[in-house]
BAZA-685228 format. One record per residue (C-alpha): residue number from 1; x negated, y, z; residue in three letters. Coordinates in nm, 3 decimals. Layout:
N
   seq        c1        c2        c3   type
   NUM         X         Y         Z    ALA
...
END
This chain:
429
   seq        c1        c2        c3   type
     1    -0.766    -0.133     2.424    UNK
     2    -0.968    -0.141     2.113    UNK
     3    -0.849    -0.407     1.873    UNK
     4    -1.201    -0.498     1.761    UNK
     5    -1.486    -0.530     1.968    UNK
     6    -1.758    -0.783     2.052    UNK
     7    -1.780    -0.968     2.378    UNK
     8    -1.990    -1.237     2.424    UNK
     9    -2.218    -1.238     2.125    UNK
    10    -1.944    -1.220     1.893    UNK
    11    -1.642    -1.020     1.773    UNK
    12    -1.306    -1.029     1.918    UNK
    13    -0.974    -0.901     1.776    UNK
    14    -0.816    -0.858     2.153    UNK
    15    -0.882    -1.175     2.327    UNK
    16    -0.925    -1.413     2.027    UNK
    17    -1.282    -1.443     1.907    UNK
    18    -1.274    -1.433     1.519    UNK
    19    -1.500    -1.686     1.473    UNK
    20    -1.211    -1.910     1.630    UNK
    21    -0.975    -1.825     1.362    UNK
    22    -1.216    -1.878     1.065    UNK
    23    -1.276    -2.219     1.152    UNK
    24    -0.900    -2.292     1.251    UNK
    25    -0.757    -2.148     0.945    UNK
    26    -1.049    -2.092     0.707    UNK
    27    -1.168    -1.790     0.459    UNK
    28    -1.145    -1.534     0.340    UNK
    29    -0.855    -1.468     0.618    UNK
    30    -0.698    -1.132     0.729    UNK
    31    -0.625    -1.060     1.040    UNK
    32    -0.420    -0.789     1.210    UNK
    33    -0.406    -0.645     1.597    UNK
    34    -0.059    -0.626     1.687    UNK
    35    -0.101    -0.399     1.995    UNK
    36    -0.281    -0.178     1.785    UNK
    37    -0.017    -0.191     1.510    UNK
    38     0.250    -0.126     1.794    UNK
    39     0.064     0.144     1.942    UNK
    40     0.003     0.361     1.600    UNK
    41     0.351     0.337     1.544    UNK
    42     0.427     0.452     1.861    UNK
    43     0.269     0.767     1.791    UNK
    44     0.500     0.876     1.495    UNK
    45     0.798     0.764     1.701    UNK
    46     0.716     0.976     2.026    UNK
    47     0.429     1.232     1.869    UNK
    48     0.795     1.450     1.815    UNK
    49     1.088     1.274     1.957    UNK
    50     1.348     1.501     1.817    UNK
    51     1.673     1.339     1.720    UNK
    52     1.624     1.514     1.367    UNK
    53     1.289     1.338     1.320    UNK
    54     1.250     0.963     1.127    UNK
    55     0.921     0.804     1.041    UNK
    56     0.965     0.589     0.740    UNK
    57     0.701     0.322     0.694    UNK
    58     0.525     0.354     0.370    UNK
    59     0.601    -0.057     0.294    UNK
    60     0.345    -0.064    -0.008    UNK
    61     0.078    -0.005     0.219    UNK
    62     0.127    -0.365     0.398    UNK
    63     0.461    -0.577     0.297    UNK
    64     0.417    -0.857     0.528    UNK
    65     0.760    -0.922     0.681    UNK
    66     0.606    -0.967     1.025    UNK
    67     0.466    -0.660     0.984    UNK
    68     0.777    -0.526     0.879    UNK
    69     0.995    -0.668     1.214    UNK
    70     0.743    -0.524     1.430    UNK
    71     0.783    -0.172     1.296    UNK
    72     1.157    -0.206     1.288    UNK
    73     1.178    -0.309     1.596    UNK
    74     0.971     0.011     1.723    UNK
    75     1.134     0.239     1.551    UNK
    76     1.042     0.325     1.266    UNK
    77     1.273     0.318     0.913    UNK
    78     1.115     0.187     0.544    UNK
    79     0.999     0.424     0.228    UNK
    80     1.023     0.145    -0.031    UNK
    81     0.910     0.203    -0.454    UNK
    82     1.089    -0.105    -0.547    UNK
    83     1.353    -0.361    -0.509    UNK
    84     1.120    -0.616    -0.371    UNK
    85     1.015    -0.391    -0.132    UNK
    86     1.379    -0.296    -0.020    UNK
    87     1.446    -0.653    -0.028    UNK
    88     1.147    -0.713     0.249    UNK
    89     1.308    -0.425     0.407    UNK
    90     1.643    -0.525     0.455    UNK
    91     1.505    -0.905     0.552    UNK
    92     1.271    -0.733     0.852    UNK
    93     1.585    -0.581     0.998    UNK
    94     1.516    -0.242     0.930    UNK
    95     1.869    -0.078     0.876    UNK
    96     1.947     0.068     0.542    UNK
    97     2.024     0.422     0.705    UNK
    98     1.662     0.417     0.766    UNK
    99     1.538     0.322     0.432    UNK
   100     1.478     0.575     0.140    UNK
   101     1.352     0.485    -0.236    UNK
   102     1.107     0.688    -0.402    UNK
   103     0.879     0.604    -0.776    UNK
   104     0.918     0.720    -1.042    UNK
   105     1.073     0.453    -1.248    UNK
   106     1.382     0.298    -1.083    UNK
   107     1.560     0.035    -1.300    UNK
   108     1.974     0.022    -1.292    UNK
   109     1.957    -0.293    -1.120    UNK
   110     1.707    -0.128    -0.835    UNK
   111     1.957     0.137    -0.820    UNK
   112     2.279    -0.086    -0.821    UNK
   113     2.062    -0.283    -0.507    UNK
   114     2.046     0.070    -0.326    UNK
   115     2.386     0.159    -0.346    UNK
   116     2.495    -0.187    -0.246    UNK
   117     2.317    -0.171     0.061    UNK
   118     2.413     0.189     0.137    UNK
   119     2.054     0.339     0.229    UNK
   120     1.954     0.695     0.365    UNK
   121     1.859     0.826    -0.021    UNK
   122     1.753     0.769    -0.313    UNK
   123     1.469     1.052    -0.432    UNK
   124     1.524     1.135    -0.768    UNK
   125     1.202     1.214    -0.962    UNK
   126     1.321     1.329    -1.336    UNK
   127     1.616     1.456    -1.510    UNK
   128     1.686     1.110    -1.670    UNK
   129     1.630     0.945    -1.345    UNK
   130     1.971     1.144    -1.195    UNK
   131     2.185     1.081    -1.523    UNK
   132     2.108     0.698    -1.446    UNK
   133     2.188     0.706    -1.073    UNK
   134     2.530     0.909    -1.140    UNK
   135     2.645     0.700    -1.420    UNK
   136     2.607     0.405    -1.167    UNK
   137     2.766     0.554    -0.858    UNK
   138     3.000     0.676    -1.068    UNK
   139     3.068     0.306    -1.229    UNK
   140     3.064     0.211    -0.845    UNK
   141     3.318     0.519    -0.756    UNK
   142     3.063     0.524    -0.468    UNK
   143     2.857     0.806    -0.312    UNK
   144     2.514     0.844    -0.378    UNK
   145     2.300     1.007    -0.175    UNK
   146     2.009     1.262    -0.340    UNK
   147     1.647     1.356    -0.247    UNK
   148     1.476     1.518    -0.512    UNK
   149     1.092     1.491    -0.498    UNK
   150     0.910     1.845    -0.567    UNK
   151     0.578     1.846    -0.687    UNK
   152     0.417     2.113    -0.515    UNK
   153     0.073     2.127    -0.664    UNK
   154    -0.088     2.109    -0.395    UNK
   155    -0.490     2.029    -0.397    UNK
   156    -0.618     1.788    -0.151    UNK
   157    -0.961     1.650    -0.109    UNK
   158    -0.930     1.290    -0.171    UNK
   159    -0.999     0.996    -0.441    UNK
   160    -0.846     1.128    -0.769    UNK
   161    -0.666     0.806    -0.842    UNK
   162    -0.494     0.890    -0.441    UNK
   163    -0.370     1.217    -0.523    UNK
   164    -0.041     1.307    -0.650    UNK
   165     0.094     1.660    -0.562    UNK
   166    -0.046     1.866    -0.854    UNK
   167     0.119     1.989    -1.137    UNK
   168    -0.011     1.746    -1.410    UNK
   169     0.033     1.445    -1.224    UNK
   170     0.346     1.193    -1.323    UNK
   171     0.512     1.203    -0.972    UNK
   172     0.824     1.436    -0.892    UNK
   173     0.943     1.786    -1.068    UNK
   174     0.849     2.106    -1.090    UNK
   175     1.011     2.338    -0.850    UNK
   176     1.266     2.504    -1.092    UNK
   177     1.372     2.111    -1.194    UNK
   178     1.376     2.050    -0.822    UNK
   179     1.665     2.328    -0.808    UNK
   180     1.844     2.266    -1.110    UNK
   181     1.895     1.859    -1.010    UNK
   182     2.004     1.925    -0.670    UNK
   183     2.275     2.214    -0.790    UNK
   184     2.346     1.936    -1.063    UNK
   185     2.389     1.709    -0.810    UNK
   186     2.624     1.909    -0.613    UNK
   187     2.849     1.928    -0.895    UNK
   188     2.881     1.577    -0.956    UNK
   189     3.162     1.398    -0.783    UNK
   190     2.965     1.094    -0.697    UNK
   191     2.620     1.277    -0.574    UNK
   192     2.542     1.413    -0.280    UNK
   193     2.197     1.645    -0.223    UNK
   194     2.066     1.497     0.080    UNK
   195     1.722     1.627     0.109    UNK
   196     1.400     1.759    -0.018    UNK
   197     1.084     1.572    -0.039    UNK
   198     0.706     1.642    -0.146    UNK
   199     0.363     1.374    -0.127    UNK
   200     0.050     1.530    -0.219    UNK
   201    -0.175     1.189    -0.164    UNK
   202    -0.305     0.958     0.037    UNK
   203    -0.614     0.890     0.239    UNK
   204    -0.629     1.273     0.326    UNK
   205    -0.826     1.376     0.618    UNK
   206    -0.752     1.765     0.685    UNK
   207    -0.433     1.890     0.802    UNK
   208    -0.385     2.214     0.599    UNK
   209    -0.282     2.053     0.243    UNK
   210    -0.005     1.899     0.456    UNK
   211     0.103     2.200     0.613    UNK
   212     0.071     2.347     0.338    UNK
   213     0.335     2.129     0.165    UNK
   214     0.590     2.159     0.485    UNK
   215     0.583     2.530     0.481    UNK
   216     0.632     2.494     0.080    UNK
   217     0.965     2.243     0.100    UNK
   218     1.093     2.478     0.402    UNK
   219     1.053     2.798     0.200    UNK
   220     1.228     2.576    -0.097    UNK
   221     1.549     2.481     0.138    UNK
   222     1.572     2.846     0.290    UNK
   223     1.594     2.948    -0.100    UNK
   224     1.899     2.628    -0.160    UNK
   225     2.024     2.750     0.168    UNK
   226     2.099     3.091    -0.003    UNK
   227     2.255     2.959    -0.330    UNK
   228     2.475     2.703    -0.132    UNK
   229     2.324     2.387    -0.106    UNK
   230     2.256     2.308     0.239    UNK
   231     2.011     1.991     0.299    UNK
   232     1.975     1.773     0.573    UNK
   233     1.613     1.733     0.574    UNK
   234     1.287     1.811     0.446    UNK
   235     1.053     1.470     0.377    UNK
   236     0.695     1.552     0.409    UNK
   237     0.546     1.230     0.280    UNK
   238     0.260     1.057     0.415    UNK
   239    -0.078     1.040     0.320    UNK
   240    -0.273     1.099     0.654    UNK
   241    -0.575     0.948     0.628    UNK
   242    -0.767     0.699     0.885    UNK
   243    -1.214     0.689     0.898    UNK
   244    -1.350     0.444     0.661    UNK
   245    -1.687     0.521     0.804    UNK
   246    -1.837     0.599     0.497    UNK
   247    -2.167     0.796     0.558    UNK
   248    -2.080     0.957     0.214    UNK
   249    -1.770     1.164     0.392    UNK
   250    -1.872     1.191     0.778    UNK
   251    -1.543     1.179     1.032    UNK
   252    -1.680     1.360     1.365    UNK
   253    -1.339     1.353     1.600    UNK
   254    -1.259     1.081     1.764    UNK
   255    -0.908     0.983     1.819    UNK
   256    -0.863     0.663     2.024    UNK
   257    -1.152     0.425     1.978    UNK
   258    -1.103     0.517     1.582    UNK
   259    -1.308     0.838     1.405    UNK
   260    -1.030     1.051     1.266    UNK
   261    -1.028     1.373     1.190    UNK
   262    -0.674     1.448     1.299    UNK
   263    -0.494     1.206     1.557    UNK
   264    -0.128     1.102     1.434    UNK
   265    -0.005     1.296     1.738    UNK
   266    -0.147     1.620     1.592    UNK
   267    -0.025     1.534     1.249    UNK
   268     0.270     1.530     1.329    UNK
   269     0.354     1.833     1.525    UNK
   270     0.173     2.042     1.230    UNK
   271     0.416     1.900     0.991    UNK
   272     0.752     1.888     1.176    UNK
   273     0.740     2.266     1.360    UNK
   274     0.803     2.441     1.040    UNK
   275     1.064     2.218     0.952    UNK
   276     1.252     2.171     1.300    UNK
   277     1.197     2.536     1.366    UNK
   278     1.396     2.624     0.995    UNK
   279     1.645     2.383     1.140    UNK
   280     1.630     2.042     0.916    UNK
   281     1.575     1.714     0.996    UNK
   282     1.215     1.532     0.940    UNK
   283     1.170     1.229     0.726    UNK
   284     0.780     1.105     0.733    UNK
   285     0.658     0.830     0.500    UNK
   286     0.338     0.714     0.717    UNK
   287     0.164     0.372     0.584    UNK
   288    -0.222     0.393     0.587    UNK
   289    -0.242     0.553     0.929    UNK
   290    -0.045     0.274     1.074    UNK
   291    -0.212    -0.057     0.960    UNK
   292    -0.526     0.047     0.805    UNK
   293    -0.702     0.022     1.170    UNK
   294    -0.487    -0.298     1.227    UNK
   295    -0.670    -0.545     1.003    UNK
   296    -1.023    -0.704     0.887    UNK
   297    -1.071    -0.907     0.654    UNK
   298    -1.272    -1.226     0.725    UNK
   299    -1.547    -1.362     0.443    UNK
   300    -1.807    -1.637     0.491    UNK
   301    -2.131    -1.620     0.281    UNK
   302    -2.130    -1.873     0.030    UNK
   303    -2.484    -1.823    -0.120    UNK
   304    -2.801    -1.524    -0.101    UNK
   305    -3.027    -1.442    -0.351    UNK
   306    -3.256    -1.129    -0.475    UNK
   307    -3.232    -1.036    -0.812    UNK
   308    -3.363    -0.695    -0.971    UNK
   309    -3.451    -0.563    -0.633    UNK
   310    -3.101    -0.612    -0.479    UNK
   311    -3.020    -0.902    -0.251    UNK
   312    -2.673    -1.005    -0.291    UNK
   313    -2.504    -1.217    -0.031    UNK
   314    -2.226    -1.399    -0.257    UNK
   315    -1.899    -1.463     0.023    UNK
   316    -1.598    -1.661    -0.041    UNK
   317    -1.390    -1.295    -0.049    UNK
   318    -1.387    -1.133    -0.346    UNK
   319    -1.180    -0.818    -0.538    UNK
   320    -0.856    -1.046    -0.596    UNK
   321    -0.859    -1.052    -0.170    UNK
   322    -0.925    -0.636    -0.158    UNK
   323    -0.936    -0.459    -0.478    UNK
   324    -1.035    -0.136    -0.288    UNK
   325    -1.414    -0.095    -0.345    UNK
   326    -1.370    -0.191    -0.734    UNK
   327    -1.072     0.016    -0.780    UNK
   328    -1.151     0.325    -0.594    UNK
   329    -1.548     0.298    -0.481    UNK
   330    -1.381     0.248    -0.134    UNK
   331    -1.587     0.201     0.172    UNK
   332    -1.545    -0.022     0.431    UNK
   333    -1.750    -0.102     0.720    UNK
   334    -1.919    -0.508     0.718    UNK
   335    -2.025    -0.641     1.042    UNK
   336    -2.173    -0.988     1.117    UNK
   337    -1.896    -1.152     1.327    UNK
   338    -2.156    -1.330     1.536    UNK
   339    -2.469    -1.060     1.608    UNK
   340    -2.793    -1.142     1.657    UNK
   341    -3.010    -0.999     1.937    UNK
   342    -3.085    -0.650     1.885    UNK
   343    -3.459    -0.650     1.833    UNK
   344    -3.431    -0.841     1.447    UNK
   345    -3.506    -0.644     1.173    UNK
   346    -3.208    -0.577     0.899    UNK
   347    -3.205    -0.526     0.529    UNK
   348    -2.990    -0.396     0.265    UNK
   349    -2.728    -0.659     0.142    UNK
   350    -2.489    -0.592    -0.128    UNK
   351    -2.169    -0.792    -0.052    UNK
   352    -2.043    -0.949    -0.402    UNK
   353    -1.744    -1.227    -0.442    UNK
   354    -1.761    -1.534    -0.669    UNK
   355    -1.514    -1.359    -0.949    UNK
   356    -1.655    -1.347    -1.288    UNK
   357    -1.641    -0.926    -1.325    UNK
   358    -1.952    -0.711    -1.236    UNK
   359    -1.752    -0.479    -1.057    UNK
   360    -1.682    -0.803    -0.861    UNK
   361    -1.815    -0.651    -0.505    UNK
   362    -1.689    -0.524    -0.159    UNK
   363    -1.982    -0.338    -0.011    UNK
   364    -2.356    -0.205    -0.125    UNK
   365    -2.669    -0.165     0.051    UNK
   366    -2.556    -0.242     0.416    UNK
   367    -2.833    -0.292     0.667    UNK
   368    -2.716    -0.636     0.853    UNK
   369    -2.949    -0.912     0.959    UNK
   370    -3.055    -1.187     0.761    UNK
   371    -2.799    -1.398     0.612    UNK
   372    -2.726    -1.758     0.573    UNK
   373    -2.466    -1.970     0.418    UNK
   374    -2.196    -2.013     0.673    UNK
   375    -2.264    -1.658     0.818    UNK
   376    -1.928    -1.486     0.857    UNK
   377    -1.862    -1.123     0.746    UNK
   378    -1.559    -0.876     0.898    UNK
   379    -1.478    -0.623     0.661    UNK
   380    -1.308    -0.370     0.867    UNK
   381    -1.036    -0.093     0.843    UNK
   382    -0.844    -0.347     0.541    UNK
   383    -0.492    -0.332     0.730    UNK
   384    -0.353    -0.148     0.467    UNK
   385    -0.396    -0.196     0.071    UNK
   386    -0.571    -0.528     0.082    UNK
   387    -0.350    -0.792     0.059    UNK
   388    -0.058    -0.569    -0.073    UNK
   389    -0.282    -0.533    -0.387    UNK
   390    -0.422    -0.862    -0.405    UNK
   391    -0.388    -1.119    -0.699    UNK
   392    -0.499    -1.449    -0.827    UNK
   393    -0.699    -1.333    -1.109    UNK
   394    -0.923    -1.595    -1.197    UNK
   395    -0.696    -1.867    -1.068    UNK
   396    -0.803    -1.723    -0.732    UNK
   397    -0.549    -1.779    -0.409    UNK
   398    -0.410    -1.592    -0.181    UNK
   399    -0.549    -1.563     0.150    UNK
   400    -0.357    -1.618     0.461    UNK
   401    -0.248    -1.353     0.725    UNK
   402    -0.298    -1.409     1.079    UNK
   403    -0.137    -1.161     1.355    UNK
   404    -0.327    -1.174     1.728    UNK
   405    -0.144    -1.139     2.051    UNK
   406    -0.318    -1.066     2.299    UNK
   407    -0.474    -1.448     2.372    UNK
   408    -0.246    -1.585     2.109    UNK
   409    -0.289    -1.567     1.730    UNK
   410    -0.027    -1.656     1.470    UNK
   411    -0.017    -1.782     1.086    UNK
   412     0.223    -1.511     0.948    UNK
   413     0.154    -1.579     0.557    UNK
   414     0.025    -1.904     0.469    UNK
   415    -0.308    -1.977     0.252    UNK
   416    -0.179    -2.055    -0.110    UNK
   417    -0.234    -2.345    -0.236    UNK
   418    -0.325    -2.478    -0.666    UNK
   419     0.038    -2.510    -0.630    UNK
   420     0.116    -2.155    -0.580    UNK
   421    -0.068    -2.091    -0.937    UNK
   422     0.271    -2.243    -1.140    UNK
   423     0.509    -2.081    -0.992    UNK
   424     0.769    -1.996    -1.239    UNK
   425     0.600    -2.153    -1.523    UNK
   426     0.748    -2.417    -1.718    UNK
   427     0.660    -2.595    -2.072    UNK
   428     0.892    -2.478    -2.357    UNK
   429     1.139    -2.698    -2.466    UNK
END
C-alpha cells in the first residue's frame, strides 16, 4: 500500500484521514505509517539474508521508542552516538549484541555504559579515543570489543554539512591510523579488533560512492588479514538516501510508490557482495531510508499575508518542529491535506512558522491553492530528522507523535506541555 494518499477529498495515512488526527490531537503533529516503517525494514532484513549480515538502525535518525520496538522486533540491531541513545536502545528491546557505538567523542561514563551492557562494538575513532576505552576495560578486567572507523575519503554528491568520508572531515582515521589502532588493539589484553567500519554521508542517492567504500574496507581487511589480524566484519555505514522531491535534484526511478534512485533491495546487494564474497560478516547502519518515507508532519495556517511580492502563509509549525529547511536548505514536499477541485488556480506560498528568526521557514514558492486560516498543511518525507532535531527554542513545545495502524492511530509521544519548559530547573538556594 502507499502510506499516504488521498481518498475522498482528503489525505489519508492508511485508513485514517489526517484531518481526523489534527482535530483529535491538534498541531503541528507528526505522524508515522507503521506498515510502511515495517515494510522498509523488511527490506534490509531479507534484501541479503545471510547469517553474516546485520542491519543496525541508525537511532539518531528517529529515537522514538515505539519506533525503536518495532524495528527490534523485525530484526534489525541499533547504531547509537550516545548514551541516551543506547539507553532508548536497550529500553526498545533491541539486544546489546546487536547494538554498536560510533561518534567521535565518547565520554568514560558512555563507555563504562557500553561495557556494562556488553554490546557488539564499540568503533573507535582517534588514538585518544582507544587509550580511554582500554584503561576502562582494563579497570573492568573486561573485554572490549574494537571497530575502528576508516575515513576513506570518499566524495559523494550530497549537502556538505551530510558528508563525512573525506579526508579533512572530523569523523574516523586515516587508513595508516586505522592499522596501527587495530594491531594496538590486538596487543592489548583487554581489546579485541572486531571489525572495520567506513560512512561517507548521508542523504546519498547513487550507489557507486558506496561501493566504492565496501570494495575500500574489503581491500583494507585482505591487507589485516595478511599481517594477522583477522576481523569479523566489514561495517559499511548508511547513508542511502530517500526522494525529497526537490525539482532542484530530479529522482527518475521509482521504487515502491516512493522516487528513489536506488531501491534498498539494490543497495544492499551492491554493498554486501564484495564483503560476503571476501568472506566477512556485514554490519549496515541504515536510518534515513527507513523512516524518512514513514512520517509527515502536520501544520495548520495560522495567518496569510503578501509582503514584498511574497505571500507567506504563517502555520503553527515552525524550525523548532523540523530544523531541516533552515539548517540544510532541505526540501520537502507541502500538500493541502484537504484538496480543492482541480480546476482552481494556485499560487506561490512560502511556508514560514511563528519563531522570531528569518530563516524561520519550511518551504518557498510552492504552487497550492488559496489559503485560509484553519487550512491544514502535510509536510511530507519528515520521518527521519524532524523531531530527533527538534527543540523548544523560543519557549516553543514539542509536538506529539502519532503512529497509524491500519484503521487505528496511536499517541506514541505526548504534546508537551508549559510544564515541560522547567524541567530540571530549580531557583538557587
Amino acid at each position: 500500500m502507499v502510506a499516504f494518499h488521498y481518498h475522498d477529498n482528503q489525505l489519508w495515512c492508511e485508513d485514517v484521514p489526517l484531518a481526523e488526527i489534527a482535530t483529535a490531537v491538534g498541531t503541528p503533529v507528526y505522524v508515522y505509517s507503521q506498515a510502511e516503517l515495517q515494510q522498509r525494514a523488511a527490506a534490509f532484513v531479507t534484501a541479503e539474508s545471510s547469517a553474516f549480515t546485520l542491519a543496525c538502525y541508525a537511532v539518531k535518525a528517529n529515537n522514538n521508542p515505539a519506533i525503536l520496538r518495532l524495528l527490534g522486533e523485525a530484526g534489525l540491531g541499533a547504531d547509537v552516538t550516545s548514551g541516551g541513545e543506547l539507553f532508548l536502545a536497550l529500553h526498545a528491546g533491541i539486544p546489546p549484541h546487536k547494538i554498536i557505538f560510533s561518534g567521535v567523542g565518547k565520554r568514560r561514563d558512555e563507555i563504562e555504559m557500553a561495557l556494562e551492557n556488553g554490546i557488539r562494538a564499540l568503533h573507535v575513532e582517534s588514538a585518544m579515543e582507544l587509550e580511554a576505552i582500554a584503561a576502562v576495560a582494563a579497570e573492568r578486567q573486561q573485554i572490549a570489543r574494537i571497530g575502528v572507523r576508516v575515513n576513506p575519503d570518499i566524495h559523494a554528491e550530497t549537502h556538505p554539512y551530510m558528508t563525512t568520508g573525506e579526508k579533512w572531515h572530523k569523523f574516523g582515521v586515516a587508513p595508516e591510523t586505522a592499522v596501527t589502532l587495530l594491531h594496538t588493539a590486538r596487543e592489548h589484553p583487554w581489546l579485541h579488533p572486531v571489525g572495520l567500519a567506513a560512512h561517507i554521508g548521508s542523504q546519498i542517492t547513487a550507489v557507486s560512492p558506496f561501493v566504492q567504500s565496501a570494495h575500500f574496507l574489503v581491500h583494507m581487511a585482505e591487507e589485516l588479514t595478511s599481517s594477522g589480524i583477522r576481523l569479523e566484519y566489514v561495517d559499511v555505514g548508511g547513508g542511502l538516501g530517500i526522494d525529497y522531491g526537490d525539482p532542484r535534484n530530479p529522482i527518475s526511478a521509482t521504487t515502491g510508490g516512493l522516487r528513489n534512485q536506488i531501491s534498498i533491495e539494490g543497495w544492499v546487494t551492491a554493498v554486501t557482495q564484495p564483503i560476503l564474497a571476501a568472506g566477512y560478516g556485514v554490519v549496515m547502519e541504515p536510518g534515513r531510508s527507513i523512516v524518512g518515507p514513514t512520517g509527515c508532519l502536520l501544520t495548520r495556517v495560522t495567518y496569510t499575508k503578501s509582503q514584498g511580492g511574497t505571500q507567506f502563509a504563517i502555520v503553527d509549525a515552525g524550525m523548532s518542529d523540523l530544523i531541516r529547511p533552515t539548517l540544510y536548505d532541505a526540501y520537502h514536499p507541502v500538500v493541502p491535506v484537504m484538496p480543492v477541485a482541480d480546476e482552481m488556480a494556485t499560487s506561490p506560498y512560502t511556508i514560514v512558522g511563528p519563531i522570531c528568526e528569518t530563516g524561520d521557514w519550511l518551504a518557498k514558492d510552492r504552487n497550492l491553492p488559496p489559503l485560509q486560516p484553519g487550512d491544514l498543511l502535510a509536510i511530507m518525507q519528515a520521518g527521519a530528522y524532524g523531531y530527533a532535531m527538534a527543540s523548544n527554542y523560543n519557549g516553543r513545545l514539542k509536538p506529539a507523535e502519532i503512529l497509524v495502524n491500519g484503521h487505528h492511530y496511536a499517541v506514541i509521544r505526548k504534546r508537551q506541555d508549559y510544564t515541560h519548559l522547567l524541567d530540571g530547573c530549580q531557583a538557587p538556594e
